[in-house]
C-alpha positions as CSV (number, residue, x, y, z in Angstrom):
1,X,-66.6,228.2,-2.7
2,X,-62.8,228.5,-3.8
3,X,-61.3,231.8,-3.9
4,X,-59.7,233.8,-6.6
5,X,-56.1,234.4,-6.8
6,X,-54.3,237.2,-7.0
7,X,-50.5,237.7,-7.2
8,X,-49.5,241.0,-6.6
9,X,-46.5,242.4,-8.9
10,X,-43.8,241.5,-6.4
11,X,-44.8,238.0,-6.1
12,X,-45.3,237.6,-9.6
13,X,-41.8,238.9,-10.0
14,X,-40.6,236.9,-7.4
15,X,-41.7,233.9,-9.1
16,X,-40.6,234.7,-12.3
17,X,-36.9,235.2,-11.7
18,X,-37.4,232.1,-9.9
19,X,-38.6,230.1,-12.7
20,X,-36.0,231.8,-14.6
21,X,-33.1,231.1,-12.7
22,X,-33.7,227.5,-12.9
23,X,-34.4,227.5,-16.3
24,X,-31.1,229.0,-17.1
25,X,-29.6,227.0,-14.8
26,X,-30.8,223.8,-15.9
27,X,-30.3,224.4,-19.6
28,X,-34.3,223.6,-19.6
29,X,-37.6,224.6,-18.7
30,X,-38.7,221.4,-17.7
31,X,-38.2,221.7,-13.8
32,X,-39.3,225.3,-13.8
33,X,-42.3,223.8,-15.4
34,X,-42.9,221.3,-12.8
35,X,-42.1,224.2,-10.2
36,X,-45.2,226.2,-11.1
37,X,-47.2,223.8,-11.6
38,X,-46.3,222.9,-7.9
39,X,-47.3,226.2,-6.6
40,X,-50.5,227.1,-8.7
41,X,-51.7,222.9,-7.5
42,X,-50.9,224.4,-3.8
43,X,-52.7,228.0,-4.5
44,X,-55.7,225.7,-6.0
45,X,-55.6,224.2,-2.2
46,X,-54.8,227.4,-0.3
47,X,-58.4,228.6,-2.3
48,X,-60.5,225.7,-1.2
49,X,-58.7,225.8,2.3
50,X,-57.8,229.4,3.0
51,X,-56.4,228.4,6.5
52,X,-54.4,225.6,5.3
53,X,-51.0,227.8,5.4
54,X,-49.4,228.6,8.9
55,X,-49.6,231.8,10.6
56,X,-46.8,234.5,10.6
57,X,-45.6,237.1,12.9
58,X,-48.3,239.2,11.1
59,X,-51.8,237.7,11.8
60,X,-52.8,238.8,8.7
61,X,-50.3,236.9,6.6
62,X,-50.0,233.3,6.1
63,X,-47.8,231.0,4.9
64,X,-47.7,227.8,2.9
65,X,-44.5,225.4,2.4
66,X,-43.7,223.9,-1.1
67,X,-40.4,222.0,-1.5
68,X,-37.9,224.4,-1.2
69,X,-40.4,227.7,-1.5
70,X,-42.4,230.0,1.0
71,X,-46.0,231.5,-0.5
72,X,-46.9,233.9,1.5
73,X,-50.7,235.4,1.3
74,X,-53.4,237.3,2.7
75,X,-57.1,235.9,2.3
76,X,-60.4,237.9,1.6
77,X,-64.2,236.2,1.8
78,X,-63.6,235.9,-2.0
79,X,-60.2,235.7,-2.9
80,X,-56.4,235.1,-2.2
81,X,-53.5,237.8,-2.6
82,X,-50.3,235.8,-3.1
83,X,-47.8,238.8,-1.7
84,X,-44.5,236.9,-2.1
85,X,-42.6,233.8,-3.0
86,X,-39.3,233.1,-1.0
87,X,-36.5,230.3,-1.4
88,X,-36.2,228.8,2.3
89,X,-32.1,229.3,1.9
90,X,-32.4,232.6,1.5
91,X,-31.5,234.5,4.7
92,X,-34.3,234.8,6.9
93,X,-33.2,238.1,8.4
94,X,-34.5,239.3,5.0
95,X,-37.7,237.3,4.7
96,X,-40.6,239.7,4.3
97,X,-43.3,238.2,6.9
């Protein structure tokens, strides 16, 4: 059975000002679009296949890849908490997990 997901507030923020940014800077949602489409497909995965995503330096965390993005998540019996969305050129010093 697939999992529910759950973004908390920072992730959802995160991936808002994401979505944003490339918006604006595109002149166009179109890409932003096509960006969360990429990420909710992956989630869709990640519920099916909770252990799909990597391990991090916390053992409960995980991580999954997509394009140019980090999703990192926690995983319950029943659902998925997405906990934050990082750009993988952002300094990794700062990165959360």
């Amino acid at each position: 059975m697939a999992r529910q997901i759950v973004w908390s507030a920072n992730a959802q923020r995160e991936r808002l000002t994401i979505l944003k940014y490339w918006a604006d800077r595109n002149g166009s949602t179109r890409y932003s679009k096509k960006l969360d489409g990429m990420f909710r497909v992956a989630l869709r995965v990640i519920a099916a296949n909770p252990r799909l995503g990597r391990p991090t330096s916390d053992p409960e965390v995980r991580v999954k890849t997509i394009g140019d993005h980090m999703l990192f998540y926690t995983i319950t019996t029943t659902e998925v908490h997405v906990l934050s969305v990082w750009h993988t050129k952002r300094d990794p010093r700062r990165r959360p997990f």
